[in-house]
C-alpha positions as a Markdown table, in Angstrom:
| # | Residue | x | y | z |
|---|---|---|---|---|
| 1 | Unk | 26.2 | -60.1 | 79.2 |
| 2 | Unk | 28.3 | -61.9 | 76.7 |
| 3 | Unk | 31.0 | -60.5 | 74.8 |
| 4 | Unk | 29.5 | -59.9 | 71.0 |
| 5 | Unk | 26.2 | -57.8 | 73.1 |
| 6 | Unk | 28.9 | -55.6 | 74.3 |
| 7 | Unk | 31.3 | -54.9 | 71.0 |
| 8 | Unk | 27.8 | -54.2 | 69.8 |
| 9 | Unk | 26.7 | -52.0 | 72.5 |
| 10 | Unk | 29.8 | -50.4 | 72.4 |
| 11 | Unk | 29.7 | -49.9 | 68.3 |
| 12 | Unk | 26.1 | -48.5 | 68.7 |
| 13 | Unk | 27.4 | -46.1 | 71.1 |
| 14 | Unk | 30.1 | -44.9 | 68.8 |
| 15 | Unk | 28.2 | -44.6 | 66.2 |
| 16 | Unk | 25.5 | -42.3 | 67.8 |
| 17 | Unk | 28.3 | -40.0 | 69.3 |
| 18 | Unk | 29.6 | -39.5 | 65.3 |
| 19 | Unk | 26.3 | -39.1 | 64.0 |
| 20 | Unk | 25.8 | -36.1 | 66.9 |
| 21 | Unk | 29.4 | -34.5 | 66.5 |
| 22 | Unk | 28.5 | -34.7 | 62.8 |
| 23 | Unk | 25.3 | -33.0 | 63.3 |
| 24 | Unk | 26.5 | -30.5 | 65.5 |
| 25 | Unk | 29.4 | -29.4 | 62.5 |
| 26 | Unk | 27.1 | -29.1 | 59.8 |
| 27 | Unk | 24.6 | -27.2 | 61.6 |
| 28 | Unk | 27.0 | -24.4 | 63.4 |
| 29 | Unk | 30.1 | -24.5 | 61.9 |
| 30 | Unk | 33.4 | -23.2 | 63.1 |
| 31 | Unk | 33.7 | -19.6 | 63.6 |
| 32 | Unk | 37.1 | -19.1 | 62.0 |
| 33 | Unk | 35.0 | -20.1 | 58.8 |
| 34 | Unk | 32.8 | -17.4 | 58.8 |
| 35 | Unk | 34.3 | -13.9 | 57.4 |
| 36 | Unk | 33.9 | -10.4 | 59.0 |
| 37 | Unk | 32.7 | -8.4 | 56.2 |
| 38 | Unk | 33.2 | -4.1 | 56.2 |
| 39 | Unk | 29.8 | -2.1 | 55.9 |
| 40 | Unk | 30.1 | 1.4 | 54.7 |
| 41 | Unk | 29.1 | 4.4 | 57.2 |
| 42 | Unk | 25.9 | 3.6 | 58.7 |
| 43 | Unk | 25.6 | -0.2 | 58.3 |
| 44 | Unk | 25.4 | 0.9 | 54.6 |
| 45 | Unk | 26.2 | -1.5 | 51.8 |
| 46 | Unk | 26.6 | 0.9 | 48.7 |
| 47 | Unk | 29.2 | 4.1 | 48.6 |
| 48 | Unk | 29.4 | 6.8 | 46.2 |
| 49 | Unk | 32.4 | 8.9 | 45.0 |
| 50 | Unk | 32.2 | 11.5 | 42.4 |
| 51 | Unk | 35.8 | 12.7 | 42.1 |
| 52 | Unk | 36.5 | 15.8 | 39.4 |
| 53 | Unk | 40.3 | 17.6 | 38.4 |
| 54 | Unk | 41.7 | 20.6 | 37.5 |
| 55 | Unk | 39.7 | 23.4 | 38.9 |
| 56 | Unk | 38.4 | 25.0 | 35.8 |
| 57 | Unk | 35.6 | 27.9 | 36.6 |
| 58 | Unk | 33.1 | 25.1 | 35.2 |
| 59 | Unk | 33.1 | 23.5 | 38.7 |
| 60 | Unk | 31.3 | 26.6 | 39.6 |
| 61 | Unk | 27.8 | 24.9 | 37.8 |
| 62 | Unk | 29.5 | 21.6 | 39.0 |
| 63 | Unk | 28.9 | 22.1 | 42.4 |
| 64 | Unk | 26.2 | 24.1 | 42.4 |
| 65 | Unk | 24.4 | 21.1 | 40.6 |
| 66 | Unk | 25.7 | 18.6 | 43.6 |
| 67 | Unk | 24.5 | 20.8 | 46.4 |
| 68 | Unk | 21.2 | 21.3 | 44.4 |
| 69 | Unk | 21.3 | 17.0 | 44.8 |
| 70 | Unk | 22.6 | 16.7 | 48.3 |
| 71 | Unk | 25.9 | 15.1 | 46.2 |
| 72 | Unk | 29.2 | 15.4 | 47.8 |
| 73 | Unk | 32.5 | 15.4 | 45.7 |
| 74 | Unk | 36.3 | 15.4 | 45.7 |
| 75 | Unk | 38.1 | 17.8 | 43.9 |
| 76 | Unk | 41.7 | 17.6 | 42.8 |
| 77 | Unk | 43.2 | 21.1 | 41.9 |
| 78 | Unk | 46.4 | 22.2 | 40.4 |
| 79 | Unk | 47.3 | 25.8 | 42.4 |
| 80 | Unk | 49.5 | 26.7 | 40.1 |
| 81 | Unk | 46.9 | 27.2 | 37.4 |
| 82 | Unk | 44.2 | 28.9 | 40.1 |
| 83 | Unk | 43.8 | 32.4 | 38.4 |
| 84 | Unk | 44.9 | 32.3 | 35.3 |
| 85 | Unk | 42.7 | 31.6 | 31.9 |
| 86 | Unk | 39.4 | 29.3 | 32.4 |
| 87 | Unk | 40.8 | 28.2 | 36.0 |
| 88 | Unk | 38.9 | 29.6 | 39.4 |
| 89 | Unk | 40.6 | 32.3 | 41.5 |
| 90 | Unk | 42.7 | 31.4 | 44.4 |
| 91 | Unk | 39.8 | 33.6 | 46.4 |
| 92 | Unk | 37.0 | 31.4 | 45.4 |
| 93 | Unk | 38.2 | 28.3 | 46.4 |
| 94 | Unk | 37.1 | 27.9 | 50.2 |
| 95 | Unk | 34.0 | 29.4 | 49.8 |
| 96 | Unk | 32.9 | 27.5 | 46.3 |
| 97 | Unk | 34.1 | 24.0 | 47.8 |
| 98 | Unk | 32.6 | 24.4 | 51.3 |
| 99 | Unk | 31.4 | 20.7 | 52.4 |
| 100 | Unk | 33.2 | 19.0 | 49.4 |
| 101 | Unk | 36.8 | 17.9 | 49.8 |
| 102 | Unk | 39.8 | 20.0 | 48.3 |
| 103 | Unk | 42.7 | 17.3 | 46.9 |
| 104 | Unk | 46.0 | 18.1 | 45.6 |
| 105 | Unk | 46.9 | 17.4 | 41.5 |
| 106 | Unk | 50.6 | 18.5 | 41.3 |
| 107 | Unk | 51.2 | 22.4 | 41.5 |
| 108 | Unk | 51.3 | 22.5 | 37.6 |
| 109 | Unk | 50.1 | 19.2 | 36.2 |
| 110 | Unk | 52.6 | 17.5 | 34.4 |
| 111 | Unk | 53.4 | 14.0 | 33.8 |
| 112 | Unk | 55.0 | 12.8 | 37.1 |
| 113 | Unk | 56.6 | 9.8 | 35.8 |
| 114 | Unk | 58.9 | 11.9 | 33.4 |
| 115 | Unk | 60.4 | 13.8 | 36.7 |
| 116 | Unk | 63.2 | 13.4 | 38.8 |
| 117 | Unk | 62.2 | 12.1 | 42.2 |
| 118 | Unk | 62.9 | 16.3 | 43.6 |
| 119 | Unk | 60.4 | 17.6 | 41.1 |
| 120 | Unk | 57.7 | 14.8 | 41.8 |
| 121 | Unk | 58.5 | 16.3 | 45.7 |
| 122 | Unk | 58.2 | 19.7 | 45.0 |
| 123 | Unk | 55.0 | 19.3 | 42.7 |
| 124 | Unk | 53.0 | 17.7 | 45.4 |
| 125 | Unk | 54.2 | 19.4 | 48.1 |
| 126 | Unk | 54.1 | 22.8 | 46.6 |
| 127 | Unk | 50.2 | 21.8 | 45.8 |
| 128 | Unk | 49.5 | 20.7 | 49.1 |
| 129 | Unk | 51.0 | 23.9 | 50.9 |
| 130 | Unk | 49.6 | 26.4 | 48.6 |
| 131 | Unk | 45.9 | 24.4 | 48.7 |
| 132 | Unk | 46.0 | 24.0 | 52.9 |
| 133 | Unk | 46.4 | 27.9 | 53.0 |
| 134 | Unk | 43.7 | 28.4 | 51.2 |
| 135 | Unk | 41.2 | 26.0 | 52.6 |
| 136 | Unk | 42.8 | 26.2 | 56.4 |
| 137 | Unk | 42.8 | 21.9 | 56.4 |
| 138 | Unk | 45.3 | 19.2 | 55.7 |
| 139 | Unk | 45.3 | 17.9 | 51.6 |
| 140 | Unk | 45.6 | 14.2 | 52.4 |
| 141 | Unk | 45.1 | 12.5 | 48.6 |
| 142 | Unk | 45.5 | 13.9 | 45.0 |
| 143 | Unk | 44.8 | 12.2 | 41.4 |
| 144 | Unk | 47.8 | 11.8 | 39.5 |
| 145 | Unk | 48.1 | 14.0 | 36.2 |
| 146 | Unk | 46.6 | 12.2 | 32.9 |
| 147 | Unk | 46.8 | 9.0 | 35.7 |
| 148 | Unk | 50.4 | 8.3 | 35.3 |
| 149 | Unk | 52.0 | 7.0 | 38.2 |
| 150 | Unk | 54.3 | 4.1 | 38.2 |
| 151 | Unk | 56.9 | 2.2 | 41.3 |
| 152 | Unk | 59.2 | 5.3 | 41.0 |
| 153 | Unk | 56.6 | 8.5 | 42.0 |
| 154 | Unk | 55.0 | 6.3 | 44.2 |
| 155 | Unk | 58.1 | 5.8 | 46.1 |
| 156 | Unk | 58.8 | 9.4 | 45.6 |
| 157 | Unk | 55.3 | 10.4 | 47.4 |
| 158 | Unk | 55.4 | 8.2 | 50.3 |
| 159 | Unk | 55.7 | 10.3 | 53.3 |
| 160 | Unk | 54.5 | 13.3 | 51.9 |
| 161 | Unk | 51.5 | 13.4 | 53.8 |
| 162 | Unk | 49.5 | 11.5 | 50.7 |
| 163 | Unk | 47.6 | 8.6 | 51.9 |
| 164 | Unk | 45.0 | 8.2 | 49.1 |
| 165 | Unk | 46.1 | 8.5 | 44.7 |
| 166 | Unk | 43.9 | 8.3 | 42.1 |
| 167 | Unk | 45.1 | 7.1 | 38.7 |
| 168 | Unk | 42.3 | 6.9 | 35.2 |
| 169 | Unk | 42.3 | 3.2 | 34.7 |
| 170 | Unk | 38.6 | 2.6 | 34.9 |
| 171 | Unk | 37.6 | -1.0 | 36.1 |
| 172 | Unk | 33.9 | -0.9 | 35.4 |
| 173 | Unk | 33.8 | -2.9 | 38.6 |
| 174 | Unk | 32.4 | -1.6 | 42.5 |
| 175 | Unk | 35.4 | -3.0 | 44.4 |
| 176 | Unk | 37.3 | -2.0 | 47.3 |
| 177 | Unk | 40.5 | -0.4 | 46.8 |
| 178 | Unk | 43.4 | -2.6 | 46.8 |
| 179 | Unk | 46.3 | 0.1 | 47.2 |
| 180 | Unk | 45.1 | 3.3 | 48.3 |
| 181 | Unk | 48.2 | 5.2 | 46.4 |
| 182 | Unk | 46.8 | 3.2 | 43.1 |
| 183 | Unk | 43.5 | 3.8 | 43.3 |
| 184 | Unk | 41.4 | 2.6 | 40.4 |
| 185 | Unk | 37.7 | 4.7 | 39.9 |
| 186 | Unk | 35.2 | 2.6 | 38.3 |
| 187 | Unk | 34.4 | 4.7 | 35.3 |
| 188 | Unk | 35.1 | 8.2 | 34.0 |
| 189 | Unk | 31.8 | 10.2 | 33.7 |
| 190 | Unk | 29.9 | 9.0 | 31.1 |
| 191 | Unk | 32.5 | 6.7 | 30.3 |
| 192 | Unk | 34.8 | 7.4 | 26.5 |
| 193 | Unk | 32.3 | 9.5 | 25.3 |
| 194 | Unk | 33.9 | 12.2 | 22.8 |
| 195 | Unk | 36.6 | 10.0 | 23.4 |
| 196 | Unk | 36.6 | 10.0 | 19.3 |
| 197 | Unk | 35.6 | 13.0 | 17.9 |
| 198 | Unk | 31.9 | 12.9 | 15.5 |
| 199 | Unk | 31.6 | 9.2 | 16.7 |
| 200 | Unk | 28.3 | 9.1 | 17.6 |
| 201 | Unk | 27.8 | 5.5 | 17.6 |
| 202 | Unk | 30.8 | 5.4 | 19.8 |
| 203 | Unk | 29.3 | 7.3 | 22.1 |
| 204 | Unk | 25.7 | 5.5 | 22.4 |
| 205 | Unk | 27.6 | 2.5 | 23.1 |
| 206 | Unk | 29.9 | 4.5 | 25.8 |
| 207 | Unk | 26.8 | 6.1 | 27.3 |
| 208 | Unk | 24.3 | 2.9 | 27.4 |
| 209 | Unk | 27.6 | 1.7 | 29.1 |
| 210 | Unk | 27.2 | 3.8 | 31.6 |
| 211 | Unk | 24.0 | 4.2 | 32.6 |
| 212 | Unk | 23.8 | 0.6 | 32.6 |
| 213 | Unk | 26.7 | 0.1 | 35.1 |
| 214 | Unk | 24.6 | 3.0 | 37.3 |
| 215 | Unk | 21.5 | 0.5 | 37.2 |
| 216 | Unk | 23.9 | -2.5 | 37.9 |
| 217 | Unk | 25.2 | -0.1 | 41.1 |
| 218 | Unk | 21.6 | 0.7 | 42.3 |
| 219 | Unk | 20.5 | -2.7 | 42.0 |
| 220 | Unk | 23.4 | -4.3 | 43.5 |
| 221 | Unk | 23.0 | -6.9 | 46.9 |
| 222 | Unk | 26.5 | -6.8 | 48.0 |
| 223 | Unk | 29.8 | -4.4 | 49.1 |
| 224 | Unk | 29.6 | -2.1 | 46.4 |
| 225 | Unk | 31.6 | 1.2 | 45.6 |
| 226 | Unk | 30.3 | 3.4 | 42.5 |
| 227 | Unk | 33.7 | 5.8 | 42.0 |
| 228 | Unk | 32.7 | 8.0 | 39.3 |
| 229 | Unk | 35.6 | 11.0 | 38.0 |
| 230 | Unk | 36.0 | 13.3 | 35.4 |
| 231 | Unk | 36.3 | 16.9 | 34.9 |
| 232 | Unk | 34.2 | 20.1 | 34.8 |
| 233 | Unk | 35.3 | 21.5 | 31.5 |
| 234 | Unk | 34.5 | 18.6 | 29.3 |
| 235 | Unk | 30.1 | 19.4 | 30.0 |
| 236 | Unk | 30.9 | 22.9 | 28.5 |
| 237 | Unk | 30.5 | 23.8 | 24.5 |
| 238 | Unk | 28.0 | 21.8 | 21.8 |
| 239 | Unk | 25.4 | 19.9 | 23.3 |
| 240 | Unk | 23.5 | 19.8 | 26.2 |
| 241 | Unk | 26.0 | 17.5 | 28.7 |
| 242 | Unk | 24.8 | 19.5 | 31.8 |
| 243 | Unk | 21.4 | 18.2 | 30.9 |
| 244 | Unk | 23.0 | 14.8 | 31.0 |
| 245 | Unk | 25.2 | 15.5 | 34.6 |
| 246 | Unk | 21.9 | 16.5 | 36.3 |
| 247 | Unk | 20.3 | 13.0 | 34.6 |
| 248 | Unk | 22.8 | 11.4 | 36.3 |
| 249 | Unk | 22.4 | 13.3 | 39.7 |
| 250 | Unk | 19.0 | 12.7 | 40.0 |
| 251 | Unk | 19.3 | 8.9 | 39.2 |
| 252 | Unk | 21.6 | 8.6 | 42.7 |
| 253 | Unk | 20.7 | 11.0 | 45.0 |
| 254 | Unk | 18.5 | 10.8 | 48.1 |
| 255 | Unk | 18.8 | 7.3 | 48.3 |
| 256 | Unk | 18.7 | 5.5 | 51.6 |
| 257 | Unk | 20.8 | 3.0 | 50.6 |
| 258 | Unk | 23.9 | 4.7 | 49.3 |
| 259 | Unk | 26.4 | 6.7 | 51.4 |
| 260 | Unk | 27.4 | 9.8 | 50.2 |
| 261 | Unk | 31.5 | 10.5 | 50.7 |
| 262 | Unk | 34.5 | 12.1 | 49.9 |
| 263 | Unk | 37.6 | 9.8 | 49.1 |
| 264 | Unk | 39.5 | 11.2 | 52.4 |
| 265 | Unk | 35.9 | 10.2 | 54.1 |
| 266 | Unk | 36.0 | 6.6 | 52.9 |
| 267 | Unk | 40.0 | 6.7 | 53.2 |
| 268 | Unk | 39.6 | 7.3 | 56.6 |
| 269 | Unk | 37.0 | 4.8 | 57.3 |
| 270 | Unk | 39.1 | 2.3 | 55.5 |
| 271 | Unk | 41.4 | 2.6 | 58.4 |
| 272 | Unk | 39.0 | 2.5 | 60.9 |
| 273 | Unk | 37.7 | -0.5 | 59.8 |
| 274 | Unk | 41.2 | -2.4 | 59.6 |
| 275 | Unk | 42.8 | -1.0 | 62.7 |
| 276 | Unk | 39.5 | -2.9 | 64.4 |
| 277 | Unk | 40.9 | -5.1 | 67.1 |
| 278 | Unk | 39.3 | -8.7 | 67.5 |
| 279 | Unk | 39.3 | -11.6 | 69.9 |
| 280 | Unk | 40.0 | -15.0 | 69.0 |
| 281 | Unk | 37.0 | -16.2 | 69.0 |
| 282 | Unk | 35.6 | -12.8 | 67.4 |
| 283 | Unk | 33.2 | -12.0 | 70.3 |
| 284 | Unk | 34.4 | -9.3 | 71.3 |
| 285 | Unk | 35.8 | -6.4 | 68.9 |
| 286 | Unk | 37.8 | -2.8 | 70.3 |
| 287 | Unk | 37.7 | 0.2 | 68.1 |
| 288 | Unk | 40.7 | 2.1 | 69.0 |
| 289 | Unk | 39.6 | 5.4 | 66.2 |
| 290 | Unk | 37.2 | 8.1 | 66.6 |
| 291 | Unk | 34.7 | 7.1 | 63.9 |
| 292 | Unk | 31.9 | 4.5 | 64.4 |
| 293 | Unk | 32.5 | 1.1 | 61.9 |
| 294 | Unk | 30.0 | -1.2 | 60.7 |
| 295 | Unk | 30.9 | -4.7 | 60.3 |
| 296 | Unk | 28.7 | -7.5 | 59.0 |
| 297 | Unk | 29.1 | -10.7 | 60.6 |
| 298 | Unk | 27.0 | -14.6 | 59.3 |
| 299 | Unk | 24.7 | -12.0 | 57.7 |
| 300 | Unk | 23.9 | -9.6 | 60.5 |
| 301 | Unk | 25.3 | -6.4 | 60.9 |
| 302 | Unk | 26.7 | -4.7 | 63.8 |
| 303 | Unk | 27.7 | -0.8 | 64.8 |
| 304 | Unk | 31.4 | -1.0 | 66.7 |
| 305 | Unk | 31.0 | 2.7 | 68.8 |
| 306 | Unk | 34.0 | 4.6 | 68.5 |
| 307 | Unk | 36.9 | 4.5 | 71.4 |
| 308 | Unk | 34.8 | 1.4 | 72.3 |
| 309 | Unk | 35.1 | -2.2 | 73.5 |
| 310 | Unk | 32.1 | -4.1 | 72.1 |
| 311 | Unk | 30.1 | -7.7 | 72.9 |
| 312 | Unk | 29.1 | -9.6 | 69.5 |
| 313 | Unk | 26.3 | -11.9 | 69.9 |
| 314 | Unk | 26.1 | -14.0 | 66.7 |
């Protein structure tokens, strides 16, 4: 065989072990490319949190309405205020709030971010005592008064037993939390309706808002969380807003699709879900906490058991 067959033998050969490697990379690529995506509780890809504050005695129609729905809520009390004027009684609150979640909002509600550090201490610690003994669990979040937080109370709450805080600034988005001691809600109920008083162009605009971000949440494909807040009190007087809280209700219960929690539920599962522990090659996965996690994987979706060491096959 003469020398120019074989440089062309050879070439041909390199060539056709390019053209497989090249094959081979665009049709399975690496698996460090591909991302591990969190499912919500179930395998579920939507979450909902309806998150209310104060404790007026309007939560009393509140949650009678969400238990009427199968709803499940998150409600931030100030146990300073239980029992006096338009606030609930200190004796109705275990009973009343009985598969809902109890959350601290200061013992008296003021502005944390014109304390000292001690007073921000004593107000959510005083709130968190005061609200354990009466519903005989640990208070793990709160919602910050009118929302205001800033660098200085949330220094002054870390290690106070807080691992979640809810501020007010709406991002009319269904994202993830980014700091659970910042947390953002996607939209007040109903959104700035009443917001400015005999506006009632304002307040077409704030509801069709709304309603269209509920239709945007029901419809949507991907990781979506619908955190919706507001307060009890603000459905009472002129009008017929209770008509419009049960409108909503209706619109997302019973859906197969949605999971129902509390913000210490998702909290919670939030951690579960990062303190997963994977192998290099992400084929095998340990779940070290004592709730099940669903992960999502080149688009198929897998349960990690609790206390479990698990195979993935994708």
């Amino acid at each position: 065989m003469n020398s120019k067959l074989k440089i062309l033998i050879t070439l041909f050969g390199l060539f056709t072990l390019i053209n497989s490697v090249n094959s081979q990379t665009n049709t399975a690529p690496a698996k460090s490319n591909i991302p591990i995506e969190m499912l919500f509780p179930q395998g579920k890809s939507k979450a909902l949190i309806l998150s209310f504050d104060d404790g007026n005695i309007a939560d009393k129609h509140l949650v009678k309405l969400m238990n009427d729905y199968g709803l499940v809520g998150t409600f931030h009390l100030n146990s300073n205020k239980l029992g006096t004027k338009d606030y609930l009684t200190k004796e109705e609150i275990k009973s009343l709030y009985k598969g809902h979640e109890v959350s601290g909002h200061t013992a008296n509600h003021p502005s944390l971010n014109t304390l000292s550090k001690v007073d921000v201490i004593y107000e959510v610690l005083d709130d968190r005592k005061e609200l354990e003994r009466l519903t005989d669990y640990p208070v793990r979040g709160m919602s910050y008064p009118f929302g205001n937080t800033n660098d200085f109370v949330i220094e002054a709450i870390t290690g106070l037993g807080i691992e979640y805080a809810r501020t007010v600034g709406d991002t009319y988005n269904f994202s993830m939390p980014v700091d659970m001691l910042k947390w953002q809600p996607t939209i007040h109920l109903f959104g700035k309706t009443n917001y400015i008083p005999n506006d009632t162009a304002n307040d077409s605009r704030e509801l069709a808002q709304f309603y269209q971000l509920t239709t945007d949440f029901l419809k949507a494909n991907s990781l979506a969380l619908f955190y919706v807040w507001g307060h009890s009190w603000e459905y009472e007087g002129p009008g017929n807003k209770w008509a419009e809280v049960e409108k909503f209700f209706k619109m997302v219960s019973k859906n197969p699709d949605i999971c129902y929690t509390t913000q210490i539920g998702l909290t919670d599962y939030i951690n579960a879900y990062k303190s997963l522990k994977f192998s290099v090659d992400k084929s095998m996965v340990t779940n070290l906490s004592s709730l099940d996690v669903f992960v999502k994987i080149n688009g198929k979706a897998f349960p990690i058991e609790a206390r479990k060491t698990k195979t993935l096959n994708w």
